[in-house]
N, C-alpha and C positions, 0 to 999 in steps of 0.2 A: 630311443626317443621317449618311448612312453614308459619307460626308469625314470629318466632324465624327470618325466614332468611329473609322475607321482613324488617324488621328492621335493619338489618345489610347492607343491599344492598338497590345501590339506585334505582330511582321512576321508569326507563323503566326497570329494573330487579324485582321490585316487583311487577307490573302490568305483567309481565309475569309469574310472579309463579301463580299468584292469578289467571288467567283464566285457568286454567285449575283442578282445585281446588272450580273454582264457578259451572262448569261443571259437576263435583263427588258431590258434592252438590245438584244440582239441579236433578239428576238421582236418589240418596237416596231418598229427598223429596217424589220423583214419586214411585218409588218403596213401599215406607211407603203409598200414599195413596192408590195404588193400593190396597195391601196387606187389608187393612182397608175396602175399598170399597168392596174386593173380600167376606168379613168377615160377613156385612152388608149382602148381597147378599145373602150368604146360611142362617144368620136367619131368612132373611124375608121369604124365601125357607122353613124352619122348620114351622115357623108361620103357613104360607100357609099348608102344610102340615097336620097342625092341631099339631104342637107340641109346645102347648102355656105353659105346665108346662116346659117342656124343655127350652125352652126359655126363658122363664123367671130365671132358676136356672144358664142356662148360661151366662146371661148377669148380675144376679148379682154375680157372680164367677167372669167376666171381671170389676164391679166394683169396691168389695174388691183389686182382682190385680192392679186393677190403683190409687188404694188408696195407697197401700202399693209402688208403684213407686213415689208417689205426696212426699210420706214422705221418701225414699230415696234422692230425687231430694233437696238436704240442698246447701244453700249458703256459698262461699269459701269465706272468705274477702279479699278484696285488688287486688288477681288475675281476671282480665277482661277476660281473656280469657276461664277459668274452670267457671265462668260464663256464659260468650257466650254461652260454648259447654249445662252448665244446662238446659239454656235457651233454645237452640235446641232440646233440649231433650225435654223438658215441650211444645212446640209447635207441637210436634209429640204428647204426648198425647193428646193435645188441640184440634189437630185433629181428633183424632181419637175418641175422646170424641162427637166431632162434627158430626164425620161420626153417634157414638152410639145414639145420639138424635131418628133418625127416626125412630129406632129398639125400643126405649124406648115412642116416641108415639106411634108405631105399636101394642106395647105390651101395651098399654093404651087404646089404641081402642078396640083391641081382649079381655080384660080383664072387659072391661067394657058391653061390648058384650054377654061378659058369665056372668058377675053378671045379668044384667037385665033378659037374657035367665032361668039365674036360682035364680030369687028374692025371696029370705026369707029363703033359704035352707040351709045346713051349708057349701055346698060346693062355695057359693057364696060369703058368709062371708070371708070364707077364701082366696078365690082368690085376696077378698077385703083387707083384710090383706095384703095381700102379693105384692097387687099394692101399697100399702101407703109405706110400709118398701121401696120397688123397689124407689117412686117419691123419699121417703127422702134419701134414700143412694144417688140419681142421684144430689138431690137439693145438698147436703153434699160435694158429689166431685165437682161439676159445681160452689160453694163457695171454695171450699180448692183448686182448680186449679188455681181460679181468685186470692186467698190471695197468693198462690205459686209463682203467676207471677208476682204478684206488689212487691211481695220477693225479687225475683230474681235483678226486674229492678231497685227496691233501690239502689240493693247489687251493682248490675252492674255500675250504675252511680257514686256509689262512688267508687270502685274500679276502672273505668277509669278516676274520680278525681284524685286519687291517685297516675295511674300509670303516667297522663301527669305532675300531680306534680315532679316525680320523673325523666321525660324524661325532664323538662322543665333543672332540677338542673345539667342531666346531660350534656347538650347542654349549658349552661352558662358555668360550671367545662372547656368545652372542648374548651368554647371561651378564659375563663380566662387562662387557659394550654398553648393556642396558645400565649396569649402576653405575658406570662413567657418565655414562650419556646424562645423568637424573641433572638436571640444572636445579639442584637448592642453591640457594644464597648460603656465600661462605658466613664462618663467624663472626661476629666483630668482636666479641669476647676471648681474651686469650687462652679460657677454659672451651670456649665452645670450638677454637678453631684447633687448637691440639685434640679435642676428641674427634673433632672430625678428619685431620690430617690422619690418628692413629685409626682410625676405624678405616680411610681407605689406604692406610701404609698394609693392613692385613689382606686389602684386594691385592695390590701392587707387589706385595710380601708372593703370594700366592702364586702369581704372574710370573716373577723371577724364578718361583721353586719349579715351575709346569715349561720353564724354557727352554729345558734340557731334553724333558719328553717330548717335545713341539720340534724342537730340531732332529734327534729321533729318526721320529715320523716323518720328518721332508727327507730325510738324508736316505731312510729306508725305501721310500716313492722314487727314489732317484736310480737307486742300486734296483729296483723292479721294472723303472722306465728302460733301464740299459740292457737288463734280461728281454725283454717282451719285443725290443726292436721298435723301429720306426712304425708309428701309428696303427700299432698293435691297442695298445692299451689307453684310449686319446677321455675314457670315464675318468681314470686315476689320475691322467695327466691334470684335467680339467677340476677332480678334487685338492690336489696337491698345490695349485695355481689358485685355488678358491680360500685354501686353509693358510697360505704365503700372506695373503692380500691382509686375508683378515686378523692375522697373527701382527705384521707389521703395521696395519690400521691399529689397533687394537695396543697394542704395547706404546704407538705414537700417542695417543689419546693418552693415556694412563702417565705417560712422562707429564705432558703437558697439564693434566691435571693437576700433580704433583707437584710439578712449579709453581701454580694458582695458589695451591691449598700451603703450601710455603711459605707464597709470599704474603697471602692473606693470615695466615699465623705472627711472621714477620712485623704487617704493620697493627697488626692488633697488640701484639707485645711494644712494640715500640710507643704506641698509643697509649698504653694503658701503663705502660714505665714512665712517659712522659708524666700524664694526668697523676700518678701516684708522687711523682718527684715535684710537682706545681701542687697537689696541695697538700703536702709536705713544708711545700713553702709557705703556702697561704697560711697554715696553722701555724707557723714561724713566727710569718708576718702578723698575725691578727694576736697570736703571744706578747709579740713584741710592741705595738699599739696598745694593746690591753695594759699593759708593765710599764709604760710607759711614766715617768716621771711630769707632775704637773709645771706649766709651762713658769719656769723662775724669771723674778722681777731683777737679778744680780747679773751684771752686765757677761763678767766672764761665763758664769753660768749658761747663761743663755743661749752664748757663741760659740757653747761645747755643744747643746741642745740641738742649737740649728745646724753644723757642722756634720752630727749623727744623724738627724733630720733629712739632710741632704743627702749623705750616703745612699740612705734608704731609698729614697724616690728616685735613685738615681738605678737601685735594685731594681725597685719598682717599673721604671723605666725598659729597664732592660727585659724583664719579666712581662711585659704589656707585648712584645713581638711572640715569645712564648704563648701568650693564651691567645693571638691571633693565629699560630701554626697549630693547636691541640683545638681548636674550634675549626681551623677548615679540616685536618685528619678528621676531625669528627664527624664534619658534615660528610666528608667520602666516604667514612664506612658505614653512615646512617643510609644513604642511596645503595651500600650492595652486600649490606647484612640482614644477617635472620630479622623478621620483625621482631622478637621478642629481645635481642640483641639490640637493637635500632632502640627501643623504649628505654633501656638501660643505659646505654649512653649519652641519649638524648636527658633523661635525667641527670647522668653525672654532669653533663657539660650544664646544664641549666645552672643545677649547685653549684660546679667552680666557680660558673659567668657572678650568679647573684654575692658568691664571697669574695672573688675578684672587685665588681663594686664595694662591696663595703670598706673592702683594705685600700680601695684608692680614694672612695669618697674619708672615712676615717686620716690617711696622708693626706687631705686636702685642709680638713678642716683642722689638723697640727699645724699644717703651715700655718693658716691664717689664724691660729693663737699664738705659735710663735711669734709672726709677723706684729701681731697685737703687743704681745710682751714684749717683743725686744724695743718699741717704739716707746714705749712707758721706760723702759728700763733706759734705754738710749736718753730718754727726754733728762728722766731724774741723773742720769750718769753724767749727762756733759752738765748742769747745771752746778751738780756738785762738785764733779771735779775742778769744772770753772771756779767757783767760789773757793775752794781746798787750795786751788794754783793762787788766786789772787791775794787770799787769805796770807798763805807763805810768803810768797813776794812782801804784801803788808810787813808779815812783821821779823821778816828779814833786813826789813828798809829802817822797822823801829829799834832795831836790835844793831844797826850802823850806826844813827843817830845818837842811840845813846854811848857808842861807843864815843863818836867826834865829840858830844859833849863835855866830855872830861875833859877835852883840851881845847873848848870854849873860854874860861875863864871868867872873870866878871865882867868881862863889856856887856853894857847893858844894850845896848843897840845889834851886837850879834842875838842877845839873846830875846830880844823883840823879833827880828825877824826869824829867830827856829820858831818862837811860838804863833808869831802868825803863820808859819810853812805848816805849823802844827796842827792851826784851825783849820786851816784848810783840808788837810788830809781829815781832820775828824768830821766833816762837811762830808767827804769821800765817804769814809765809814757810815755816816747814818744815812746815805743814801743807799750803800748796800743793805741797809737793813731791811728792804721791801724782797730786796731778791734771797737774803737768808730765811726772812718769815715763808716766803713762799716754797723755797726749797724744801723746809722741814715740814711744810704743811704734806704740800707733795709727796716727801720721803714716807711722812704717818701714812698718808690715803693708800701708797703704794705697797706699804708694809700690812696693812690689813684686806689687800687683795693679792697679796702674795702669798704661795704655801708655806706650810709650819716650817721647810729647812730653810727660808730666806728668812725668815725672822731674825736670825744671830747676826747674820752679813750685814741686814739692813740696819736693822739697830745699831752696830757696829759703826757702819758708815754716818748715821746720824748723829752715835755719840762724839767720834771726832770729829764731825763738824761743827756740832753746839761746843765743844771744848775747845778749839780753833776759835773762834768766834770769840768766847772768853776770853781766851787768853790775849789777842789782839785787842778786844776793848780793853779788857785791863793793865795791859803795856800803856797804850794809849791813854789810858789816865794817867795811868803813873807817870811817863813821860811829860802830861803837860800838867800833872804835879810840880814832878822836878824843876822844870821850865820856871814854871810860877816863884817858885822858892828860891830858885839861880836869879829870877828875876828881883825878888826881896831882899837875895842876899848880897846883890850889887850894888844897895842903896837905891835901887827903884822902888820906894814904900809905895807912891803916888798908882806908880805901874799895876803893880799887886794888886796892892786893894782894888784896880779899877777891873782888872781879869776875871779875882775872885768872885767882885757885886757883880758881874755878867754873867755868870755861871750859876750865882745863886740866884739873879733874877731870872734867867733863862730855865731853871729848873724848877722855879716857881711857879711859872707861868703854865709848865706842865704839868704840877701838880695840883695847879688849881683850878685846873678844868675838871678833875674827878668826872672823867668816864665811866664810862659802864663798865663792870670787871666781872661780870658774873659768866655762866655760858657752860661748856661740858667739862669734863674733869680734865682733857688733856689744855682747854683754850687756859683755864685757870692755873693749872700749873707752870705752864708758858709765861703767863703773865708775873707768877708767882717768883719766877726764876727772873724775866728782866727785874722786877723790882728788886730783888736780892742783890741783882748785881749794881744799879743805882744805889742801894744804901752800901754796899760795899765800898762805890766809887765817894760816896758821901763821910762812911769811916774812916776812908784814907784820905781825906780833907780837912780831917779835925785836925791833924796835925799842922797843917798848913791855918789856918784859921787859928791856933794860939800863935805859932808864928809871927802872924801879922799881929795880932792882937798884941803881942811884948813888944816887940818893935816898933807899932804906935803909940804906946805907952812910955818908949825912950825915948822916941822922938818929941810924945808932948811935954816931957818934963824937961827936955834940951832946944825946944823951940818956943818962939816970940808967941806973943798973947794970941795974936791973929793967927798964926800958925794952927796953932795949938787947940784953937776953938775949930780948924776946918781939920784937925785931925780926929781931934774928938766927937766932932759930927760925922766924919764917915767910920768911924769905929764904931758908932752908935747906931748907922744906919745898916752897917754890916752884921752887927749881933743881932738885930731885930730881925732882920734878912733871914738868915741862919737859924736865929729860933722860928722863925716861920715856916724856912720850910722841914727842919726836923719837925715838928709839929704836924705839918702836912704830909709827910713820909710815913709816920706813926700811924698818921689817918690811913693811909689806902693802906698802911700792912694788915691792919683792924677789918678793913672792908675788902683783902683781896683774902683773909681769913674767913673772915663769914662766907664768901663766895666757893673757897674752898670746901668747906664744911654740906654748905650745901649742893655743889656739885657731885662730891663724893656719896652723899644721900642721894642724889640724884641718879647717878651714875649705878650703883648698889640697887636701888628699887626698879630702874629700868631692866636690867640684867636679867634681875629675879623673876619678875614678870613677864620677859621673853622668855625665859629655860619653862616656864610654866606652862607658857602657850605654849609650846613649841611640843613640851609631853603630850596636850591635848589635844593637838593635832595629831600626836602619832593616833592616840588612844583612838582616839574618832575615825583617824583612816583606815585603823586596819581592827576596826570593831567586828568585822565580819556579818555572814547574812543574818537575817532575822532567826530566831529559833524555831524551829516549828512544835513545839510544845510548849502549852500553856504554863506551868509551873516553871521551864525555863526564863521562857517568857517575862512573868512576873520578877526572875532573879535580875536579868537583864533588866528590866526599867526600874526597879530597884535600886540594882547598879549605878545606872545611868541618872537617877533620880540625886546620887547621892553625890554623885560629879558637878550635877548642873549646882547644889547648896552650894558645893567649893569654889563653883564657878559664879556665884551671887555674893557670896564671903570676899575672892578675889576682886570681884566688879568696886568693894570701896578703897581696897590696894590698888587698883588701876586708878579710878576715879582721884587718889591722890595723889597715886603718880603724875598724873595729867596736869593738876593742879597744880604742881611744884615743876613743873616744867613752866605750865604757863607763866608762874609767878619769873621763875628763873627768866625765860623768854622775851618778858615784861623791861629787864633791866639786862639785859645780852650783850656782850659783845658783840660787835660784827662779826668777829671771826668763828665763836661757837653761836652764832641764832641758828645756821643753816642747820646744825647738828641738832639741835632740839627740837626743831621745827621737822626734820626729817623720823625724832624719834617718837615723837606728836603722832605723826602720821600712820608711821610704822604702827604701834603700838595700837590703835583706835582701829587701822584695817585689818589688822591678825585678831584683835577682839571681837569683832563686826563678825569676821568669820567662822573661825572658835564657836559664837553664841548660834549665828545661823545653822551651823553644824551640828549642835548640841540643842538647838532644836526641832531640828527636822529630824535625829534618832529621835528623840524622847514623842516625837507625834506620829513616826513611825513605829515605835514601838508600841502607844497606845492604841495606834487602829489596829495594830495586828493582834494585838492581847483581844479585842473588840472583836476583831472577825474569828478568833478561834475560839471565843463564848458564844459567836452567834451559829457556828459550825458546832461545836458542842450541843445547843441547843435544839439546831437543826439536824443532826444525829438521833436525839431522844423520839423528836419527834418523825423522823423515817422510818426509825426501830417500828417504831409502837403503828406506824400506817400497814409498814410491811408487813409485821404479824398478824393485823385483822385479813390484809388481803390473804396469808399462808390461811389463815382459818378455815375464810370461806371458799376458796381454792380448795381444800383437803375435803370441805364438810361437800362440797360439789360433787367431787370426784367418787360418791360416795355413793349417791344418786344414782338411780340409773338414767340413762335417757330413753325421751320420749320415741312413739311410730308414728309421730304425725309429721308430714315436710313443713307444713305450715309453722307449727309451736318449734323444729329443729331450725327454720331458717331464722325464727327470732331471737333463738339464743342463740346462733352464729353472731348473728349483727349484733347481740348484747355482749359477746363478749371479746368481738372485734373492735366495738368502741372501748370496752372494758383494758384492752394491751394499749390501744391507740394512749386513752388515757393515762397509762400508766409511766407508758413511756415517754411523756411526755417531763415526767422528773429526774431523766435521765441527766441530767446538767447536773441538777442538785446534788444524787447519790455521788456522780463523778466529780464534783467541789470536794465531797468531805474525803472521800475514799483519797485520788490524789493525794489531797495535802496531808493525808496520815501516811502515805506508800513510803516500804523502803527503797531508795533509788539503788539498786546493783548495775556496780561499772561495768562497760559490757567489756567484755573479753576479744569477739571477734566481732563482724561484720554480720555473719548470721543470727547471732546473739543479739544484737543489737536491732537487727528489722524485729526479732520474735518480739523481744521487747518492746518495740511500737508496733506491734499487734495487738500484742495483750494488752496496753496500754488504750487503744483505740476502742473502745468497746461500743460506745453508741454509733449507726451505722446512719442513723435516720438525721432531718434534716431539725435545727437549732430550730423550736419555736421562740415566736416572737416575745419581747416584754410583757406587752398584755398580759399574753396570753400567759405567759411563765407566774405572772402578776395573780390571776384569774385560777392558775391550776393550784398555786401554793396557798391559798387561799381557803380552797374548796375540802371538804371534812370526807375523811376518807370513804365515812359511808358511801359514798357519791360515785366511787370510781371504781365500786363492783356491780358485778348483777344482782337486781333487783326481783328477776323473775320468777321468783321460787315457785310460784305455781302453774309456768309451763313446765317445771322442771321434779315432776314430779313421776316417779317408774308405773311404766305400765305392764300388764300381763305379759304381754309377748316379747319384752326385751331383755336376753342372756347379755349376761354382763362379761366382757372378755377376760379369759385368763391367762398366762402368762405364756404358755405355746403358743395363741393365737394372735396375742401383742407381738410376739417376738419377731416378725419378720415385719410388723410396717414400724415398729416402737420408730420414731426418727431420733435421730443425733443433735448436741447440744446445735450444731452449725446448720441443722434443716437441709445439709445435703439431698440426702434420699428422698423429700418432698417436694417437688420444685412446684407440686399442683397449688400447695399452700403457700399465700403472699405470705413472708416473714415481715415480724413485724415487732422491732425493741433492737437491744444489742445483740450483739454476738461474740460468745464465751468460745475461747478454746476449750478441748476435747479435754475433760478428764485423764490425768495422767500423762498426759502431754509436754516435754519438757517448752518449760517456761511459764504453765498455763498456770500457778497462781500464784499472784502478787505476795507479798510479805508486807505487815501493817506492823507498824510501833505500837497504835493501840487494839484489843482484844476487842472492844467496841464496834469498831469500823472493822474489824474482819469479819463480826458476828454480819454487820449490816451487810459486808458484801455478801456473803453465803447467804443471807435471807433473800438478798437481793437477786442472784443467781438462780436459788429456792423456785421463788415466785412464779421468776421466766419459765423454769422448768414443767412447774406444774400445767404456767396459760399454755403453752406450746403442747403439753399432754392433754390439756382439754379441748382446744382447737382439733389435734386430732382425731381424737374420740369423735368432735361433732362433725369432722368432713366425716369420717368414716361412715359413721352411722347414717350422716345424708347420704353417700354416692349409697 
């Protein structure tokens, strides 16, 4: 039992079971030899006595009995401890055995005693017998005790072989138990969870190799159980039953671990194959968005657009279930991963989620350009094709007509009715001319909000429909041409002539309203081309009009006076007609000229003047920041000086521009005012801007040329403060100090106002210093704080205006000490030398003095990485070093004066 419990308890608890335990120990011992000794004692007593047969029957009666103990005393296998106790046992006979020696030469002396007393007798013989029997029984046990003990200590040795083999497996079991046991959060990273499945594959590695020696060991406990007999050996059983438990505990744990760590491998690979293969796609998708072709104004084009369009979001679509399954994986291994793991994923999934939106907000906003496009492009498509289908119809129908006319003949009554079927239809046609103007206007607006590849298509489309258009009006003359002349030439002279004067008055009428024809280059050209095709229709008339003119001419010289006077009057009303409006025709070609000429002017000078602004908007946007040197400076408004003359030179190009618009605007089409009016507009608000632009640099430019001469100037004048303070500073130091408290406290307080005031220009030094500083990009994060350290330099609190007002002001005399005649050396003051500075000198940062208020900036440590700045001008680094200088010295004379008070 108390094996049992020092094993289970530790070392100052088993060192106390055990002393009291070595104690019951050591009293049994004593008692056993007593007993033994006491044993001894009365044989030797019998001997003496004379009872030498007695004695001798009794000690070999004690030697059979301890024969018969030697051969109970059998070894237990495996168990150390039912050894131990044999072995105890076997030393107690060993003893006792040792005590029996002296009784067994006593009874060898007395024996030998009586044989020679009684030589040759029988009673001698026999005694002599009975001492031989006696030596060999003694020799016999004194052998079978010694083989019993080197038995025992075999048995023992390898039994506590065995049992630290067994303590060893289970003191490893209970290391391996504890790293199983470690609850870390698996990986979520698929590097962190394969190092950590491999790191406990080498536990579990290790496990499988020690399985062999673990089975072993039970299988050996088993073959010692079966030697030892029933509840012989109940330690070994009870270790063997302890190392089963924990072996199979232990191995069950390490599977199940290994499942976890698996399957946490599993979904982190799986996780992070997913998230690698989605934004794999995202970079696809955002490629392909980016690559994207701009949204076409061309019908089929578009329906390939939106077609691919749709695929995509239908990709898209599909992919949308995807980042709802890699955002909840995510969120389950954010709850049972390393935290450092957890931030990393949590970041990755932040970045998919934020490029996920962009790629579905970016598909949204295609559709609804698409959507936009195709509704323009739908709008212009069915209008044209409508017009292109009606168009054909048209003049498939004129192209039948003139077929049946050949086999019209001369009645003249068929052929009054084609030509009024005729007017009718051209009633038709100049009704569609509101929906062709508008189509083409449409077609231009759409054409120059389409990209540069719908230009050819669109064009394309508008050329054959103004060609269509043509060619149906000028069937459509020609046919009621022909008509006309079918009509003349049936002998209906009266007929003719009365078609013709309708046509010419009718188109007199139009041309004597002379509208407005002026407006942009395309209203004009539009205009330029119906009137073209009017005088075409009017070329192809002359023939018709001599025509009639010979044929009235034979008729008045084969007809009656009265005839012949109403023919000659409407011949005469007809040429007058006719020369009127040729006349009139010649007018607007004169006047749709001039409007040409100056549209083109117009159109030319506008252009020019947008490509212009258009450069000086770049120029201006991306002029960059101010310089910070003055001779830059200067080159720069220079520069920009020479911009703004170009910009005063253009303003009477603009100014004319405008003019010639208005003039144009003045006498406008309807259809080009909107156009002028809109380039009015344009023109005047990009100039507005442009000038506002150009001059807010050039005033920016001037205050800052302005504040780096007043910072120049304010430099000269810091230099030259600093150096009187470095003077009197040095010429001070120079000095020795007074032994009076009184005259030491007022140069304290004189040269505590002395820093107070000094510091107080601490803005000013740090205006010039900054704006001359080289900026170094920081590299890291700690780089970056040193940098706003060093940066940081005044620690104290911004005086006010005034006061800043009041200090800059005031002449440097003013802001040292005045007191040279407390400050003059007396008898008894040694002046310190450089061993006696040496241990209070303090540090640029007044560490070591906390007695002293600090009082100015605070300088990094000489030598210090980061500790000084880098200056473009030699000036400003002089000023800072002087400026540094100064500090140095007030801080070494404040010293000096606490010193010498305390």
């Amino acid at each position: 039992q108390a094996q049992e419990l020092t094993e289970r308890t530790s070392a100052d608890q088993a060192a106390a079971i055990k002393e009291p335990l070595s104690q019951v120990n050591r009293r049994w011992d004593d008692l056993l030899r007593g007993m033994v000794e006491r044993q001894r004692q009365l044989e030797n007593a019998l001997l003496r006595l004379g009872q030498f047969q007695h004695a001798l029957t009794e000690l070999l009666v004690w030697i059979e009995r301890t024969d018969k103990t030697l051969d109970e005393l059998k070894p237990v296998a495996g168990d150390p401890q039912v050894l131990e106790v044999e072995l105890a046992k076997l030393k107690v006979l060993v003893n006792d055995i040792q005590a029996h020696q002296t009784s067994v030469d006593t009874l060898n002396d007395a024996g030998r005693q009586l044989i020679e007393s009684g030589k040759g007798t029988t009673e001698a013989s026999t005694t002599q017998e009975k001492l031989s029997k006696l030596n060999r029984h003694w020799r016999d046990l004194i052998q079978k005790t010694a083989d019993r003990q080197l038995e025992l200590e075999d048995a023992l040795k390898e039994a506590q072989r065995f049992h630290a083999e067994i303590q060893d497996l289970l003191s490893w079991l209970g290391d391996v138990d504890g790293v199983i046991a470690a609850s870390k959060p698996v990986g979520g990273l698929p590097e962190t969870a394969s190092e950590q499945l491999e790191r406990f594959m080498e536990v579990f590695t290790e496990l499988e190799q020690n399985r062999p020696k673990v089975e072993t060991v039970l299988q050996q406990g088993q073959e010692y159980l079966k030697k030892s007999g029933s509840g012989a050996a109940n330690n070994l059983q009870h270790n063997l039953r302890t190392l089963k438990h924990r072996w199979d505990s232990v191995t069950a744990r390490a599977s199940d671990k290994k499942i976890k760590l698996e399957i946490a491998l599993k979904e982190a690979t799986d996780f992070h194959d997913a998230l690698q293969a989605f934004v794999d796609w995202l970079t696809n998708a955002e490629k392909n968005l980016s690559n994207l072709k701009p949204v076409s104004r061309v019908m089929e084009t578009i329906l390939h657009q939106i077609e691919e369009h749709k695929a995509f979001q239908k990709d898209v679509g599909v992919h949308r279930e995807t980042m709802l399954n890699l955002d909840k994986k995510g969120t389950h291994l954010k709850y049972f991963s390393q935290k450092q793991d957890v931030i990393l994923i949590k970041n990755l999934l932040i970045s998919v989620q934020h490029r996920w939106e962009r790629v579905v907000s970016k598909s949204a906003e295609r559709t609804r350009a698409l959507d936009h496009g195709y509704k323009e492009a739908r709008d212009f498509h069915d209008s044209w094709s409508g017009l292109m289908t009606w168009l054909g119809d048209t003049e498939k129908s004129l192209d039948e007509l003139a077929t049946e006319a050949s086999s019209i003949g001369n009645d003249p009554e068929r052929i009054k009715a084609r030509l009024a079927k005729h007017r009718e239809f051209q009633r038709a046609l100049s009704g569609k001319q509101a929906t062709y103007d508008a189509t083409m206007k449409a077609g231009k607006a759409l054409k120059e909000r389409a990209p540069k590849t719908d230009e050819v298509p669109l064009k394309q489309m508008l050329a054959d429909l103004k060609n269509k258009w043509t060619t149906v009006c000028t069937k459509s003359v020609d046919r009621q041409r022909k008509l006309e002349e079918a009509l003349l030439f049936s002998g209906q002279f009266k007929d003719a002539v009365q078609a013709l004067l309708e046509w010419l008055q009718k188109v007199e009428k139009v041309l004597g309203e002379e509208g407005p024809v002026h407006g942009d280059l395309d209203t004009v050209i539009s205009l330029v081309e119906q009137h073209k095709t009017f005088e075409e229709d009017l070329h192809s008339r002359s023939a018709q009009m001599e025509s009639v003119q010979r044929t009235g001419r034979d008729l008045e010289a084969k007809a009656t006076a009265a005839d012949a006077a109403t023919i000659r009057a409407q011949l005469s009303e007809l040429s007058g007609l006719w020369d009127k409006v040729t006349m009139l025709s010649n007018r607007k070609t004169d006047r749709l000229e001039d409007a040409l000429k100056e549209a083109e002017q117009l159109h030319k000078s506008v252009h020019m003047l947008l490509e212009w602004l258009s450069d000086a908007e770049m120029k201006l946007r991306f002029a960059g920041p101010l310089p910070e040197d003055e001779q830059e400076t200067r080159n720069h408004l220079a520069e920009h000086e020479k911009f703004m003359r170009e910009m005063a030179e253009k303003a009477r190009e603009k100014d004319a521009t405008i003019e010639l618009a208005q003039r144009i605007l003045a006498k406008a089409h309807p259809d080009g005012a909107t156009v002028i009016k809109h380039w009015i507009t344009i023109i005047q608000s990009r100039w507005e801007e442009v000038f506002t632009w150009g001059s807010q640099r050039e005033q920016r430019l001037t205050e800052h040329l302005r504040s780096l001469r007043d910072l120049e100037g304010l430099l000269e004048e810091l230099l030259a403060w600093l150096a009187g303070l470095e003077g009197n500073l040095i010429a001070l130091e120079t000095e020795p100090l007074p032994d009076d408290l009184k005259t030491l406290e007022g140069l304290i307080t004189d040269h505590r106002e002395f820093m107070e005031n000094t510091s107080k220009r601490q803005v000013e030094v740090d205006s010039v210093c900054k704006s001359r500083q080289v900026k170094q990009p920081p590299t890291t994060q700690a780089t970056q704080s040193s940098k706003d350290r060093k940066l940081s330099k005044p620690k104290t609190s911004t005086p006010s205006k005034d006061q800043q007002d009041k200090d800059r002001g005031s002449s440097p005399e003013h802001d040292i000490p005045t007191r040279k005649s407390s400050m003059k050396p007396s008898s008894s003051e040694v002046s310190l030398g450089p061993s006696s500075r040496k241990g209070s000198r303090v540090s640029p940062g007044r560490e070591k003095a906390p007695e002293l208020p600090h009082i100015g900036p605070r300088f990094a440590a000489r030598g210090s990485k980061g500790a000084e700045p880098q200056f473009r001008n030699p000036r400003v680094k002089l000023l800072w070093d002087r400026w540094r200088n100064v500090w140095m010295l007030a801080w070494e004379r404040q010293r000096r004066l606490q010193e010498k008070y305390n």
